[in-house]
C-alpha positions in Angstrom: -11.8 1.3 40.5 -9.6 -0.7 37.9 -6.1 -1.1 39.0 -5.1 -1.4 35.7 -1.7 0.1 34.5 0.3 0.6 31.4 4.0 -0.2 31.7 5.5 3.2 30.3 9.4 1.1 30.2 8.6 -1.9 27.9 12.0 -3.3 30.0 12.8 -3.9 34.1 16.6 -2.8 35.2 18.0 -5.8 37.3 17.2 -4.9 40.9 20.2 -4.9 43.4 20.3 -8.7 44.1 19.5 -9.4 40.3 22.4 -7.7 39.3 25.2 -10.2 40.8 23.8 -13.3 39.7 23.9 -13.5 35.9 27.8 -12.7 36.6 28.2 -15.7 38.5 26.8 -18.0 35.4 28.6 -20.6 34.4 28.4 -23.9 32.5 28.3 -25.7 35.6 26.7 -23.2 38.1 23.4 -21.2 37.5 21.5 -19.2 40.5 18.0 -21.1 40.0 16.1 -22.5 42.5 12.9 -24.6 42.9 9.5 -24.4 44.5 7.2 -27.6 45.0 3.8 -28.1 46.1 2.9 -31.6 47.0 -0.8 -32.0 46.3 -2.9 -35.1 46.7 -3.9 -36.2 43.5 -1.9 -36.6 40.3 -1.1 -33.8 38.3 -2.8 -33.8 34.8 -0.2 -32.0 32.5 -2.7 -30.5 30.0 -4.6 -28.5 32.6 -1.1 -27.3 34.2 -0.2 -26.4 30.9 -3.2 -24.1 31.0 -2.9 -22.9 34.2 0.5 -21.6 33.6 -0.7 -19.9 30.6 -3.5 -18.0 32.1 -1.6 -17.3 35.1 2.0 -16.5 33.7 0.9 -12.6 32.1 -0.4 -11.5 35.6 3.2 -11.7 36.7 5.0 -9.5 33.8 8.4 -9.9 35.9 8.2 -13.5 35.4 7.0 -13.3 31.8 10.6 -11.3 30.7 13.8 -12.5 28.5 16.9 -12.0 29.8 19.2 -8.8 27.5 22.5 -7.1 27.6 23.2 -3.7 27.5 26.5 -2.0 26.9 26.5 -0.9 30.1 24.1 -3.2 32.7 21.9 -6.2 31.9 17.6 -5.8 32.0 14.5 -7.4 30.8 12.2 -7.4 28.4 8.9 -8.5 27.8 8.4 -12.1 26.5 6.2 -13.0 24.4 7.3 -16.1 22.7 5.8 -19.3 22.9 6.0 -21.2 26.5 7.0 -21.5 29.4 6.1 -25.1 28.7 5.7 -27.5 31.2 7.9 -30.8 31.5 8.0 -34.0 32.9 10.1 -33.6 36.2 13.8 -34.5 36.1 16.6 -36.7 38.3 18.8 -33.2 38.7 16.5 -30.6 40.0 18.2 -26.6 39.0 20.1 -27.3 35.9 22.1 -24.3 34.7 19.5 -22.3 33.1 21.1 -20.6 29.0 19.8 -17.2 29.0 18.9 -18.5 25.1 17.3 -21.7 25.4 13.8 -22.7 25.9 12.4 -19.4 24.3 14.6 -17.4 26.6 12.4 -17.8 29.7 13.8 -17.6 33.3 11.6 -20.5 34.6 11.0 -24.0 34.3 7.8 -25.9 35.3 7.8 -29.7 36.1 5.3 -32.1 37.4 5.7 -35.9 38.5 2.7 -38.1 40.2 0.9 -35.2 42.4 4.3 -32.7 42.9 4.4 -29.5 40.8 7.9 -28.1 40.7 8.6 -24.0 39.4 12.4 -23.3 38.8 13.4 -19.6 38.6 16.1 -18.1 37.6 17.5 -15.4 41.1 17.5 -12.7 38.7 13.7 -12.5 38.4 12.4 -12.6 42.1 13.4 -14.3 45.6 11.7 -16.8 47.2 8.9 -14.6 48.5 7.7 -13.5 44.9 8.1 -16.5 43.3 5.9 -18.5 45.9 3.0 -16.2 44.9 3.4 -17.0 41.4 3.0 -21.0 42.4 0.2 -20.8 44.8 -1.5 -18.2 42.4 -1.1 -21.0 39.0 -1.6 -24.1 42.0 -5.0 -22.3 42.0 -6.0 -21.7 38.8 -5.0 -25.5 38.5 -7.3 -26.1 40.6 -10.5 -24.4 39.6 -9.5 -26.2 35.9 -10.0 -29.1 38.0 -13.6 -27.6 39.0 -12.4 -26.6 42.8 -13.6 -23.6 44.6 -10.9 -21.5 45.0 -10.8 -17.9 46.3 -8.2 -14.9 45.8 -6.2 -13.9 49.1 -3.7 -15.4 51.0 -1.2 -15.9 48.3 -3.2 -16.1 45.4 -3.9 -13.3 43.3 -6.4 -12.3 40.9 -5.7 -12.9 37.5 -8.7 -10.4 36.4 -6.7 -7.7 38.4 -3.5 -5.7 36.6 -0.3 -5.8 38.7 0.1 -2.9 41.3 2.7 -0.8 40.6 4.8 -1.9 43.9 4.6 -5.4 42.9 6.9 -4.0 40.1 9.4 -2.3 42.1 13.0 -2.2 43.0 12.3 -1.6 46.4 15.7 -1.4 47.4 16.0 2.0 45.5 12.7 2.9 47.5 14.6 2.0 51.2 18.7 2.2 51.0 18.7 5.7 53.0 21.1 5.3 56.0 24.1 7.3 56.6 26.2 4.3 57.3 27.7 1.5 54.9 28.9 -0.9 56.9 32.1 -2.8 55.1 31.3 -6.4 52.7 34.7 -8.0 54.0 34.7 -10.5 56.9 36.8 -13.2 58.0 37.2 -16.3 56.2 35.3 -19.4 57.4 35.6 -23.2 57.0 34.9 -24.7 54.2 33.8 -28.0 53.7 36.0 -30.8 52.4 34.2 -33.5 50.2 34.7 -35.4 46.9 32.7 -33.1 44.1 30.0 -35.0 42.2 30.3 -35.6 38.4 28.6 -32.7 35.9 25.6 -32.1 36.6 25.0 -33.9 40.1 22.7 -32.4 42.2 22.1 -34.7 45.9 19.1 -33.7 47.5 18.1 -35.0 51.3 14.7 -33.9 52.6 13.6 -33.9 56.2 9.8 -34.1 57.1 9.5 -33.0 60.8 6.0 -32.6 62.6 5.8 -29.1 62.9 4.6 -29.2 66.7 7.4 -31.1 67.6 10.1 -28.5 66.2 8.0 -25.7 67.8 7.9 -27.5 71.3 11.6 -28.5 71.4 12.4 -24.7 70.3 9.9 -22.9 72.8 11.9 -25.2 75.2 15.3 -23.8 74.9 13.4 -19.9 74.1 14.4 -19.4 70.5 12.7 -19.0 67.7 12.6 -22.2 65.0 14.9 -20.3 63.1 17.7 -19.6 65.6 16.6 -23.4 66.5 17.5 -24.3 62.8 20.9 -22.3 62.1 22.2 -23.6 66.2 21.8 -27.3 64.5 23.5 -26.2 61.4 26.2 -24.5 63.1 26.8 -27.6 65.3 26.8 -30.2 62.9 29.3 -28.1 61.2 31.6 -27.3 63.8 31.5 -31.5 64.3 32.3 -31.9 61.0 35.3 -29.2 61.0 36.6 -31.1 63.8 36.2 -34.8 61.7 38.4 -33.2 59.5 41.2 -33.0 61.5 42.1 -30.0 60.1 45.5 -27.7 60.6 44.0 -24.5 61.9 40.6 -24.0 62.7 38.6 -21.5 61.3 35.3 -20.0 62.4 31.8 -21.2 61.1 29.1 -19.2 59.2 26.1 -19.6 57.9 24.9 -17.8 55.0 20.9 -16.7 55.6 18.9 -14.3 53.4 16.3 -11.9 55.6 13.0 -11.2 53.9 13.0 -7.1 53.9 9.3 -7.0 53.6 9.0 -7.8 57.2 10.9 -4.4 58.1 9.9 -2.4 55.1 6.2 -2.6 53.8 7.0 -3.3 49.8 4.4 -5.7 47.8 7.4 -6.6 45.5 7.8 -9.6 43.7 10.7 -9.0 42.9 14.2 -9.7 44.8 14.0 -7.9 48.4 16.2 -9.6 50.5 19.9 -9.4 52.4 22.2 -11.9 54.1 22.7 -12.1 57.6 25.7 -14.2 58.4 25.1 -16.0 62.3 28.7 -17.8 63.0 30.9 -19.6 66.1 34.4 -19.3 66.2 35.8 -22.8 67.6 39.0 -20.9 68.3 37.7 -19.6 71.4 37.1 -22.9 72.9 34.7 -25.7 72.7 30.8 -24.8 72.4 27.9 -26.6 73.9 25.1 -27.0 71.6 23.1 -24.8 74.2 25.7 -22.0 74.0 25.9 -21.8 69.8 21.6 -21.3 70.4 22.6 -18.3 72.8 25.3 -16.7 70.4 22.7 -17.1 67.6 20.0 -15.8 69.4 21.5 -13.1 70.2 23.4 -12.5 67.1 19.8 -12.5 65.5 18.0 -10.0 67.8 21.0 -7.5 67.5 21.5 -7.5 63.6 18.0 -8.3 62.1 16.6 -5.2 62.7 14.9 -2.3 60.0 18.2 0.2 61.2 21.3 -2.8 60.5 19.4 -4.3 57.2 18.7 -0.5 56.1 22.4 0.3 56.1 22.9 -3.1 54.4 21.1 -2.2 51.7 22.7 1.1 51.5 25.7 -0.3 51.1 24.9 -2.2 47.9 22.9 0.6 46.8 25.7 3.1 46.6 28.0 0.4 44.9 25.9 0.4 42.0 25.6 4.7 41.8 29.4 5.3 41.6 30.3 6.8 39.4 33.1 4.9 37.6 30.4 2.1 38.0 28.0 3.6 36.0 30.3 4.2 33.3 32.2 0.9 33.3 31.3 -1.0 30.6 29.4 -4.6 31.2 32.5 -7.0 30.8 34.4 -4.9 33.1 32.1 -5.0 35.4 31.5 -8.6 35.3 35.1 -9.6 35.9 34.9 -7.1 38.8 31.8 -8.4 40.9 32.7 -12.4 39.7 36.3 -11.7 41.2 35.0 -9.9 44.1 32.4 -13.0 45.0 34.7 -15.9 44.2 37.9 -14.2 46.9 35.3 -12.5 49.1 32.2 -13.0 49.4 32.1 -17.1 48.6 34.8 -17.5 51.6 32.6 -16.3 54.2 30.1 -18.9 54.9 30.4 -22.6 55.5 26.9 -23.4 54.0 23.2 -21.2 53.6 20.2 -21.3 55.1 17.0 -20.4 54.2 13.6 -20.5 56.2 10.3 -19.6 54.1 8.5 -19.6 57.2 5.0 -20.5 57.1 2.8 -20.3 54.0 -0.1 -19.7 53.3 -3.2 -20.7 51.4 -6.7 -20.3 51.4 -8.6 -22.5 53.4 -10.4 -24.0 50.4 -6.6 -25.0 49.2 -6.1 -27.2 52.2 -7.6 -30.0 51.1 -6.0 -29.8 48.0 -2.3 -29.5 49.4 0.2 -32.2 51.1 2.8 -29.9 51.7 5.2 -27.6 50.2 9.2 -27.9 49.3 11.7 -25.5 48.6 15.4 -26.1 47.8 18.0 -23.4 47.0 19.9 -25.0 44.1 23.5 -26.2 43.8 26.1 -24.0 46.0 28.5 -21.5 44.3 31.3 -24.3 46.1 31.7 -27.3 47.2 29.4 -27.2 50.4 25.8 -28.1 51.1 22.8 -25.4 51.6 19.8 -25.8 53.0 15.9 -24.6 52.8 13.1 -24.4 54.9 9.4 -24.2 54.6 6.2 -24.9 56.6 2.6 -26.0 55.4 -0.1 -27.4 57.7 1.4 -29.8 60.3 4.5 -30.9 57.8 7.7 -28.9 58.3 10.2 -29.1 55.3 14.3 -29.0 55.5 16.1 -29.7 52.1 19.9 -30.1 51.2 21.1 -29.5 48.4 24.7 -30.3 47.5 27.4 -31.5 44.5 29.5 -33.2 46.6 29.6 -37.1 47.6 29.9 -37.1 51.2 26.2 -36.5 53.7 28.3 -35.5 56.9 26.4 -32.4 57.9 23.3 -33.7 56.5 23.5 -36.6 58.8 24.5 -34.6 61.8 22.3 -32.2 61.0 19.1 -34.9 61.6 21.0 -36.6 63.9 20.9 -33.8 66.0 17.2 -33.2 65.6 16.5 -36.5 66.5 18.3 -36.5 69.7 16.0 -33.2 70.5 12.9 -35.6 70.4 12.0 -34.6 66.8 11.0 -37.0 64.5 12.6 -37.3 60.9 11.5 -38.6 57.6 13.8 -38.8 55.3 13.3 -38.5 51.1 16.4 -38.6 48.9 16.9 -38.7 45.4 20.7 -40.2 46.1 21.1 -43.3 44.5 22.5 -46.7 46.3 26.8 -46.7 46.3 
């Protein structure tokens, strides 16, 4: 039976993540960030071109322009020329104009054998978007004459879109009976010399995969805790390099993938931030003692019943009713205010772990590895983004500032665990 569908709106509403970060744009700030797959042969732009173009219309909530409303933002159908794909660039997630390349929300780039796809936050998270990339680095490859199935990430372009993979499926989930409050205490923030407009310093660390999973089985974490215990550490080190006046407490900002606690086939946005932290003030903190604190920190808050009322919590922001009714500059100046004093001040630098993707086997032989890196930061800090493929494990920084402190204790650190590192950069000699 045809799951074909007819979209009855000719327009999405912005989901509940969607909505904050077109208010955050600015000239030197935009919420994209980019996807690679690493393949192992060079990319031949005409048949990318065609892939995205026979993949792009099976993924109408990629295929949208961005509009403004009186009240809230949406999108629309697009059905202008493009996406068109580019030779890749030095700065990786420029700001992306809302107007500019026939107002699409994402950017495809190749170099040598690396396919790069930019996407604007409003349009999907990272789980969404990765199906659109393996989906077009597999039509790419049957261009190229390969064999390549549907499943395990790639979907059928002779198939219409479910409905759920359409959803705002935080409408479909916020139903607790407790909000907990946005506010929490303000964390250190990191001191370095900002970068000229547009400067974007990337450092990527390969790691065996094996090797990260043996040194975290050893110390009975997850990879994850593993991860955000070495990022909490090098930042705490680097709080203390500062010499600074009064010490503040360390946080790490992580999105949770909600499709793990609530079955949704979104591709849209369906995530929330957890927020693991060590407060120095306390006293000093072994590296083996930040693992326990964010092990346990994990276990007790990522949970369907914590991240349920999480979600509640922004969904009832957005049903007020002196929300609904406030018109979109008002609103703006609100949420940009609210994120700059509030919500911008309580991590010291984000984390993000993809986990492990997946491909079909046929794929395999095809595919190096894959990358993922979360953009500039909001600030002056550094995030960072992890991904697995096969037996490479990925870790990219992304930052505007000069200075590769918690980058370099970061590895550092890894490498004292037994792990080894190689390093890619696209930082140029000082």
């Amino acid at each position: 039976m045809s799951k074909r569908i007819e979209n009855q709106n000719p327009w999405y509403r912005l989901d509940l993540s969607a909505i904050v970060y077109p208010t955050l744009q600015r000239r030197s700030f935009s919420s994209v960030y980019r996807f690679c797959v690493v393949l192992r042969e060079t990319v031949e732009p005409d048949l990318l071109q065609k892939a995205l173009d026979r993949t792009l219309p099976r993924f109408p909530t990629f295929k949208v322009a961005m509009r403004k409303g009186v009240f809230w933002r949406y999108l629309e159908p697009n059905d202008r020329p493009g996406p068109f794909v580019k030779p890749d660039i030095a700065n990786p997630c420029m700001p992306m104009s809302f107007q500019n390349d026939n107002r699409y929300l994402i950017r495809v780039y190749y170099y040598q054998n690396r396919i790069a796809l930019e996407v604007f936050h409003s349009l999907s998270d990272g789980g969404g978007a990765m199906y659109l990339l393996r989906t077009m680095t597999a039509v790419y490859l049957r261009l190229k004459g390969y064999r390549i199935p549907v499943g395990q990430g790639v979907l059928d372009l002779c198939e219409d879109p479910d409905p759920e993979e359409l959803e705002d499926a935080y409408i479909r989930y916020a139903s607790s009976r407790v909000r907990p409050p946005r506010s929490r205490e303000k964390t250190y923030r990191i001191r370095g010399t900002r970068e000229p407009f547009y400067t974007l310093n990337i450092i990527t660390g390969l790691l065996p995969v094996k090797q990260v999973l043996s040194v975290a089985k050893a110390y009975q974490v997850s990879v994850t805790e593993y991860l955000n215990a070495v990022l909490l550490h090098a930042l705490l080190q680097k709080q203390k390099s500062d010499h600074v006046f009064r010490e503040l407490p360390v946080s790490i900002a992580m999105p949770v993938n909600l499709r793990r606690f609530f079955p949704s086939r979104t591709l849209r946005n369906f995530i929330t931030m957890v927020y693991p932290s060590v407060d120095p003030r306390m006293g000093e903190y072994s590296f083996e003692e930040i693992l326990m604190q964010v092990h346990h920190y994990m276990r007790y808050y990522i949970n369907n019943k914590f991240l349920n009322a999480d979600i509640t919590t922004n969904a009832a922001v957005t049903k007020h009713p002196l929300i609904r009714i406030a018109p979109l500059f008002l609103k703006d100046l609100v949420v940009r205010q609210f994120y700059k004093r509030v919500q911008d001040q309580q991590s010291s630098a984000g984390l993000t772990n993809l986990g492990v993707v997946e491909t079909p086997e046929e794929m395999r032989a095809h595919i190096e590895r894959f990358d993922v890196l979360m953009g500039q930061p909001f600030s002056a800090r550094t995030n960072c983004a992890v991904v697995s493929y096969g037996e490479t494990l990925s870790v990219s920084f992304a930052s505007s500032i000069v200075e590769t402190d918690v980058e370099r204790l970061f590895f550092r650190r890894l490498v004292q665990d037994g792990i080894h590192v190689k390093i890619e950069s696209n930082r140029k000699e000082r």
